[in-house]
Structures are given as structure tokens and as C-alpha cells.
C-alpha positions as CSV (number, residue, x, y, z in Angstrom):
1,X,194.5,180.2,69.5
2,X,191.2,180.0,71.1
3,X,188.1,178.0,68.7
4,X,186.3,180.8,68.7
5,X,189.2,183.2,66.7
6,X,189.8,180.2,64.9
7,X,186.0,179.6,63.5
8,X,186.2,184.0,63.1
9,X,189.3,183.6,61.0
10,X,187.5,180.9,59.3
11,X,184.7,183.1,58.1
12,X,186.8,185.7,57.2
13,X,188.9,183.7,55.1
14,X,185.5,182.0,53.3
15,X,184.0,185.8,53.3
16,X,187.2,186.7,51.2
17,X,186.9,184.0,49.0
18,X,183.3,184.0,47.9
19,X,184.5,187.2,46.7
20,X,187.6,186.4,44.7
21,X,185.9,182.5,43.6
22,X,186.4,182.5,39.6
23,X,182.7,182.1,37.6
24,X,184.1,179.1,36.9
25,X,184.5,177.2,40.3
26,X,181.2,176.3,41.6
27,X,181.3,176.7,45.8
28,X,178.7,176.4,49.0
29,X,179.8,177.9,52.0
30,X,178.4,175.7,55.1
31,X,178.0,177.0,58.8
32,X,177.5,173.2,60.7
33,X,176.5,172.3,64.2
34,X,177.3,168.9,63.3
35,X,180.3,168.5,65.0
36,X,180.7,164.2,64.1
37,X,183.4,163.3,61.9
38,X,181.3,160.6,60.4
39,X,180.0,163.4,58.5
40,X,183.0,164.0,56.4
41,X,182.1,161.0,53.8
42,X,179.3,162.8,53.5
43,X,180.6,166.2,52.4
44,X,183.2,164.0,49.9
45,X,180.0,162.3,48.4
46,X,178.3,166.0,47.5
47,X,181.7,167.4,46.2
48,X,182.4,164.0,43.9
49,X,178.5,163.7,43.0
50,X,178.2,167.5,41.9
51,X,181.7,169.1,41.5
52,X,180.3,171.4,43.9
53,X,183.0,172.7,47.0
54,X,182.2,172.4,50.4
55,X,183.9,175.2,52.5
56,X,182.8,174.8,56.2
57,X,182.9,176.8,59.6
58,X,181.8,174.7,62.9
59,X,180.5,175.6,65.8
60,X,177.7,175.2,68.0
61,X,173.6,176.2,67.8
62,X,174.2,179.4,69.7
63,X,177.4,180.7,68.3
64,X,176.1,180.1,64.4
65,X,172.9,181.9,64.9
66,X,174.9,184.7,66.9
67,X,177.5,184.8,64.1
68,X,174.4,185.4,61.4
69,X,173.2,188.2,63.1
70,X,177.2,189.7,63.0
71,X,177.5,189.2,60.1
72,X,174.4,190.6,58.5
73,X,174.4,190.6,54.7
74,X,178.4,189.9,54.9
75,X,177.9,186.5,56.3
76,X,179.5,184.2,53.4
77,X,177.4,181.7,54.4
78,X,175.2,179.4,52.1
79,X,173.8,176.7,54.1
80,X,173.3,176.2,57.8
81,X,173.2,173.0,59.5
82,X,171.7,172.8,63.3
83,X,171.0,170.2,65.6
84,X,168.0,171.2,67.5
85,X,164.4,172.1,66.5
86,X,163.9,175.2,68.6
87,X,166.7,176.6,67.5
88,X,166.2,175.9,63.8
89,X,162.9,178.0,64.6
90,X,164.6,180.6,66.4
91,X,166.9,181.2,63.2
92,X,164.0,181.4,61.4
93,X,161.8,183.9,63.6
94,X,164.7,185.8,64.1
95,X,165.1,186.3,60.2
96,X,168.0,184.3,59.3
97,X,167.2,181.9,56.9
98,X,165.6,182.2,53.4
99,X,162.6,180.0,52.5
100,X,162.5,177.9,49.7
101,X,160.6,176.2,47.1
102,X,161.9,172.2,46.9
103,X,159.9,169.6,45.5
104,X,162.9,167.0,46.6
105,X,162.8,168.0,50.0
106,X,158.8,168.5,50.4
107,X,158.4,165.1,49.3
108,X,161.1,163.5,51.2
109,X,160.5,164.7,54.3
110,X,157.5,164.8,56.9
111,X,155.6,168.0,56.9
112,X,155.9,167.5,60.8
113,X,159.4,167.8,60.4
114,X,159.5,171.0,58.7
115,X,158.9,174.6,59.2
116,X,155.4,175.8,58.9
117,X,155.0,176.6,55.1
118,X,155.2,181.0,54.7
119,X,151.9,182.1,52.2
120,X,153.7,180.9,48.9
121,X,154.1,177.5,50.4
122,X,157.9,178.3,50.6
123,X,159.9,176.4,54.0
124,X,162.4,177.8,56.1
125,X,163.8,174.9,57.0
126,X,163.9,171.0,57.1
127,X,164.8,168.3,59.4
128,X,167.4,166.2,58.8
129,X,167.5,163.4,60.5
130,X,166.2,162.6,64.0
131,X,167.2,161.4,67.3
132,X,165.0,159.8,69.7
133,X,164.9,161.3,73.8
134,X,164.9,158.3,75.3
135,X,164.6,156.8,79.3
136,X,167.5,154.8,80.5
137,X,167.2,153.0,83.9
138,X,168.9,150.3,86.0
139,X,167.5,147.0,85.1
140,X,167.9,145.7,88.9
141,X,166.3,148.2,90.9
142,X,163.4,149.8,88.5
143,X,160.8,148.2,86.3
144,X,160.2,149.0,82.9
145,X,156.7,150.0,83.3
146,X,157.6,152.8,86.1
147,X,159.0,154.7,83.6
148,X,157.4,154.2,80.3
149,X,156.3,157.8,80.3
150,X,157.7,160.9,80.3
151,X,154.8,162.2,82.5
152,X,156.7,158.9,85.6
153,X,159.7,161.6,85.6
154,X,157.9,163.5,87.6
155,X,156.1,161.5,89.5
156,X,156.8,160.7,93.4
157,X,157.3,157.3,93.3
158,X,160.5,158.1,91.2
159,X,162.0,160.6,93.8
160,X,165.6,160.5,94.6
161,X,166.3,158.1,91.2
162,X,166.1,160.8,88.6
163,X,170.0,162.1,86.8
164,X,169.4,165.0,84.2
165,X,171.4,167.0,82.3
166,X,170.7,171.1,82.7
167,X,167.2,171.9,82.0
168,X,168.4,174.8,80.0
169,X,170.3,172.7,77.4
170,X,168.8,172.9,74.2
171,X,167.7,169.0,73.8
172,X,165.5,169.3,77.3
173,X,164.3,172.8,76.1
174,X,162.8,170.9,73.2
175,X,161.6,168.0,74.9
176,X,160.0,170.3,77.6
177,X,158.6,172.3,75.2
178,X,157.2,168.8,73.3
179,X,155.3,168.0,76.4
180,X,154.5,171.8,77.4
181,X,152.5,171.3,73.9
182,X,151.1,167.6,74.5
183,X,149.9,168.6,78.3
184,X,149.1,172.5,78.4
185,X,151.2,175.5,80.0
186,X,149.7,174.5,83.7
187,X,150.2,170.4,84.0
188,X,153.9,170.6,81.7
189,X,154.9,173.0,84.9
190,X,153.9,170.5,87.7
191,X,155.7,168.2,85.5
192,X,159.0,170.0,85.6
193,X,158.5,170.9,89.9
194,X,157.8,167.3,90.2
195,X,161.2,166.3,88.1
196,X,163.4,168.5,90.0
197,X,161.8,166.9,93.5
198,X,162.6,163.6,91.8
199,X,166.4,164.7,90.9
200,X,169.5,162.2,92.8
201,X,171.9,164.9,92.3
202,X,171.9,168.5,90.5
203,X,171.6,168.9,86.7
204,X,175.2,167.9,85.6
205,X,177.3,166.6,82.5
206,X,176.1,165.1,78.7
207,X,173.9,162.5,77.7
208,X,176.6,159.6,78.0
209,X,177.4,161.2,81.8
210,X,173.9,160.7,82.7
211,X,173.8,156.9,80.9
212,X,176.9,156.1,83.3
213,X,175.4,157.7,86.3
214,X,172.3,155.3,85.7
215,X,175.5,152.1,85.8
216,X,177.2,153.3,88.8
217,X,174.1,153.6,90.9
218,X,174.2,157.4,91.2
219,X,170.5,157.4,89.7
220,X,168.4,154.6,89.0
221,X,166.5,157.0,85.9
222,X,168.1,159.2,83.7
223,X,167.3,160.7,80.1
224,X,169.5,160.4,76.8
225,X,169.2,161.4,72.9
226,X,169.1,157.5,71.4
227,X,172.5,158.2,69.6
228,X,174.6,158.3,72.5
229,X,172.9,154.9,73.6
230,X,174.0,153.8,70.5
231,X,177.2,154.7,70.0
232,X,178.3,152.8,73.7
233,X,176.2,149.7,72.0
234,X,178.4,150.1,69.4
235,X,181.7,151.2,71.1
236,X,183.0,147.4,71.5
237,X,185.4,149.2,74.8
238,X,184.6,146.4,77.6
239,X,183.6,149.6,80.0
240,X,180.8,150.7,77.7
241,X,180.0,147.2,77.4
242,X,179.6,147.0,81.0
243,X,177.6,149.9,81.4
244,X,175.2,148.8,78.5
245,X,174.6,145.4,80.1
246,X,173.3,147.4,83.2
247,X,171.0,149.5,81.5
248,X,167.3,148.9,80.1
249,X,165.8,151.6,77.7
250,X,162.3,153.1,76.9
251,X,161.2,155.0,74.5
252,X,158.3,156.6,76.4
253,X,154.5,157.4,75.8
254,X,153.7,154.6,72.8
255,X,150.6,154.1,74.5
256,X,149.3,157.6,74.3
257,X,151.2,160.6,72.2
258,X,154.6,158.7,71.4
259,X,158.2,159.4,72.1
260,X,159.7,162.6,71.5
261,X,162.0,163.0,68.6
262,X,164.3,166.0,67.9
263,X,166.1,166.8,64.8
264,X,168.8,167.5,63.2
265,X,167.9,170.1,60.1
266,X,169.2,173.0,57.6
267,X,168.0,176.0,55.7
268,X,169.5,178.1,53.7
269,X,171.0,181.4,54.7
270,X,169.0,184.5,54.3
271,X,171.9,186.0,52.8
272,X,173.2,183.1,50.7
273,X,175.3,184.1,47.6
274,X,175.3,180.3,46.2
275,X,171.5,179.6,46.8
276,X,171.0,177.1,44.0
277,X,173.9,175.3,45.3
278,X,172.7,175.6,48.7
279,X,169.5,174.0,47.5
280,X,170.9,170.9,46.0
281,X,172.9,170.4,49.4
282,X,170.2,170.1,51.0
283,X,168.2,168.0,48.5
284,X,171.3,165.8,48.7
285,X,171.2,165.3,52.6
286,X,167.6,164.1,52.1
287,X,168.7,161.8,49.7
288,X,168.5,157.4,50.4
289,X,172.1,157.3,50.1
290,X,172.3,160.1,52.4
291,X,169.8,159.8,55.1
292,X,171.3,156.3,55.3
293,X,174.4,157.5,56.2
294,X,173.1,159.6,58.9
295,X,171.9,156.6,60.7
296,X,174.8,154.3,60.3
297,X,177.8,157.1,60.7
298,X,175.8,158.7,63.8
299,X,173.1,156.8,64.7
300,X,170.5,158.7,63.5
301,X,167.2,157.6,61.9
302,X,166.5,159.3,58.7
303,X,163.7,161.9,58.5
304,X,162.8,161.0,55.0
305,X,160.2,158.7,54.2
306,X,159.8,155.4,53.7
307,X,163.6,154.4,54.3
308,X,164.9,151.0,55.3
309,X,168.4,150.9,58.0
310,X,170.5,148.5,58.6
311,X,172.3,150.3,62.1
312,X,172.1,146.9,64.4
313,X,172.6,149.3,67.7
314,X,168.9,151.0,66.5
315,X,167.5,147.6,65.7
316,X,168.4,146.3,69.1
317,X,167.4,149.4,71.1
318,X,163.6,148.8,70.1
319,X,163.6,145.1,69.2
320,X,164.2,145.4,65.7
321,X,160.4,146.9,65.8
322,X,158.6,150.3,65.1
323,X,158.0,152.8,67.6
324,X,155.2,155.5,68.2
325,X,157.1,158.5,67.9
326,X,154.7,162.1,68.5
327,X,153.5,163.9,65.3
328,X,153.1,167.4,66.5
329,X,155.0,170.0,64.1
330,X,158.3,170.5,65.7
331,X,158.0,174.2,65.0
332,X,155.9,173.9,67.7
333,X,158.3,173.1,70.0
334,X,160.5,175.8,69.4
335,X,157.4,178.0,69.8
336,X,156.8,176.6,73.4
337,X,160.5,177.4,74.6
338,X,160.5,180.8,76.1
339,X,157.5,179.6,77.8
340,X,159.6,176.8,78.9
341,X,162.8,179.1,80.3
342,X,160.2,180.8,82.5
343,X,158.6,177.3,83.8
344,X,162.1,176.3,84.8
345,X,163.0,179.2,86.2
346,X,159.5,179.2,88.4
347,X,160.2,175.9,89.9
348,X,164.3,175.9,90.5
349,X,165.0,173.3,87.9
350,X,169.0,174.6,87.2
């Protein structure tokens, strides 16, 4: 049976039960991007904290936002979990979500990392947590300060170093969009015809693939979400070791606008028949105990405020020292992306 029948069948089978649950059972239906099983604990410490049941339906960005709009005012679904700003605001521009009124999650998290407020001040959706896009390089054949900016990707003294994964995949489209917004519609698109003059090899594989590309000497550049850094930091396998030990990172821009960050976020659905429930997930996930978990299960850094972590893979990546990290509204990122799709398509970059 294929994973997508599987995930249908899913939501048929939670659609049938949010009509059959007894008054007394108290329930939240959860559509999640999240696909790491660190998450798990996470789910256990809602359930034990507030008797409430989590009943869950994975799949990716794309396919939760595609199953909404299926679904319509059947979708089951309470709370929805994605893993990428712009298309958190694309659920939300294309209706999906329903904004709410938290005073937990307004004051936790960064108004930067939240959905522009509607006219009663109600949000459509928060961030989460968030993941740094970071510059990995080989430490023998590139210097540091070469590539301390996003703006060196495209430069010519990089050409023929740079590995990328597609430009189309939603954590490019975000950070393309970032700098779209940092350096206006005209300069972001030199950027990108510069990049793909600068590529070693066509737009291939994940994150890690293009971290591994950089240790085999495939590319001498590449760029990676700060998790998957991590987790081969943290892997203790002697071949991610190896590849570590041949890579330096950056996190670009701390001397002008700061290093990109995307998030990880939720909203409730539009259609939500356990809203109050839905709220206190949420309000749980920006939680200490919480956010805390998100940065030592996946490597994440928390989006609330003010939190202390304790992940030493994060601590060594930037010297167990802050970073600049940009402070534009991520919404705005997400705005920026068709823009983007037509940029890339204008200058060939796959």
C-alpha cells in the first residue's frame, strides 16, 4: 500500500472518529510535516500533561496543504504542523488556517516569527522552532572569509565550487525569497544567475548529500539547514565523523543583515472541530520544556524567547557564542516566493 492511501485512509479513519468520539474523551486531530521521530516524546508529554489525545496524519508541506483544500469543511483536522515559512503563509493566504487570540504564544514567540496580526490582532500562525541555512565549505581549499555571505554564492571567484540542492525546494525558496527581500527584486536575480554560473554539478540530493559533496571534493561550497550539520556532529558513525572533520561552517551575513533562519511552525485549522484543544497544543509546543526538546531531539533552536540549550553540536557549530540572525518578518518571505519561481526560472537555475 502506497503512503499516500495510507495517510488517505488515515484521515478517513480520524474523519470517522471525530464523529463517533464520546463528550467525554477529549481529542486533537494533528496534520504534521514533522516527520522526526524525536518528536514522539513530545506528543507523550501533551497527552500525559493534559489528558488530551493526539491522533496524527504525516506527510509532507505540499500534500497537507493539498489535503486541506480536499477536504474542505470535512477535513478532521485540528492542528497543522509545517516546516517551512512560505508555506505556512501560503496555507494561510490560501484560507486554511484560523487565526487566533493567544497570550502564551504572543508572548513566547518573536513577532518576526509570526504571521502578520489580521485587524483584531488575531495570528494565523506561529513559528516553532528554527533552523539556521548555513554555508559549509572544505577547510583545505576555501577560506572562511570567501564565503561569509550569501551574496559570495554568487560571486565569480566562487565558480565551479558551488553544490545546491534544487532551487525549487521549499528551504531555498525561502532563503531566496529572504534575500529577494534584503536586496530588491533586480540585485536577488543577478544573485541567483551568478549561483547557477557558480554551480560544480546540477542541483541534486538533500542537505546532508550536498554536506558530503563538500567532503569528497565534488564542491568546495555548498548550503545546508544547521540541523543536518548537526545531526552528523552528533552521529558518532566514524564516516560522518570523517566528513565533519573536513568541513568548516558559516553562518553568513553577521556583519550586515544576519543569517537566514527558517522555521518550523503551526496554526490551527480553519475548520478545526477541537479548537480549544488545538490552542493548548500549540501553547504547549512553545512551552521551556518544549522548545527545549526541539533543540536537543532535532537540533533545532527554540523560537521562544529568552531560552537557554544545552545541544553541544549547536554550541560547537558557532563557538558556543550568539549569532546575528535577520529580523525581517518571515511572512515576508513567503510573500517574495512566486517572485522567486519566476527569477529562477529567468536564469536556468533547475
Amino acid at each position: 500500500m502506497s503512503k499516500t492511501v495510507k495517510a488517505l485512509l488515515t484521515a478517513c479513519a480520524l474523519a470517522a472518529a471525530a464523529g463517533t468520539v464520546s463528550a467525554q474523551e477529549q481529542v486533537v486531530n494533528l496534520y504534521s510535516a514533522r516527520h522526526y521521530s524525536t518528536d514522539e516524546a513530545l506528543y507523550t508529554g501533551f497527552t500525559k500533561a493534559t489528558g488530551i489525545k493526539i491522533n496524527r496524519v504525516d506527510a509532507d508541506d505540499a500534500g497537507i496543504l493539498a489535503r486541506l483544500k480536499a477536504e474542505g469543511t470535512a477535513s478532521p483536522a485540528d492542528v497543522i504542523l509545517l516546516v517551512d515559512a512560505a508555506r505556512l503563509y501560503k496555507g494561510e493566504v490560501d484560507g486554511l488556517f484560523q487565526p487566533i487570540q493567544s497570550k502564551v504564544l504572543t508572548d513566547a514567540i518573536p513577532a518576526n516569527l509570526r504571521s502578520t496580526p489580521a485587524a483584531d490582532g488575531s495570528i494565523a500562525w506561529f513559528g516553532l522552532s528554527t533552523r539556521a541555512r548555513v554555508i559549509v565549505y572544505n577547510k583545505v581549499k576555501v577560506q572562511k572569509e570567501d564565503v561569509d555571505t550569501y551574496e559570495e554564492l554568487g560571486d565569480a571567484k566562487n565558480k565551479g565550487k558551488l553544490c545546491i540542492r534544487s532551487g525549487s525546494h521549499p528551504y531555498n525558496l525561502s532563503l531566496f525569497g529572504a534575500v529577494t527581500e534584503h536586496m530588491g527584486e533586480q540585485k536577488a536575480e543577478a544573485w541567483l544567475k551568478g549561483m547557477v554560473g557558480n554551480l560544480a554539478r546540477p542541483p541534486k540530493g538533500g542537505d546532508t548529500d550536498q554536506i558530503k559533496a563538500v567532503a569528497a571534493g565534488e564542491c568546495d561550497i555548498a548550503v545546508t539547514n544547521s540541523y543536518y550539520l548537526a545531526r552528523m556532529m552528533r552521529s558518532g558513525k566514524p564516516e560522518d565523523t570523517a566528513v565533519v572533520n573536513k568541513v568548516g561552517v558559516v553562518f553568513p551575513n553577521q556583519q550586515s543583515w544576519g543569517t537566514h533562519l527558517n522555521i518550523a511552525g503551526g496554526a490551527v485549522a480553519k475548520n478545526a472541530k477541537n479548537r480549544e484543544n488545538a490552542i493548548k497544543f500549540l501553547e504547549y509546543l512553545a512551552s521551556a520544556d518544549a522548545q527545549n526538546y526541539f533543540a536537543n531531539g532535532n537540533n533545532e533552536w527554540p523560537a521562544a524567547k529568552g531560552l537557554h540549550i544545552d545541544n553541544p553540536a549547536l554550541k560547537a557549530m558557532t563557538g558556543n557564542a550568539p549569532f546575528k540572525s535577520e529580523t525581517i518578518p518571515i511572512s515576508a518571505v513567503g510573500a517574495n516566493v512566486t517572485k522567486v519561481q519566476q527569477m529562477l526560472d529567468r536564469v536556468g537555475f533547475q
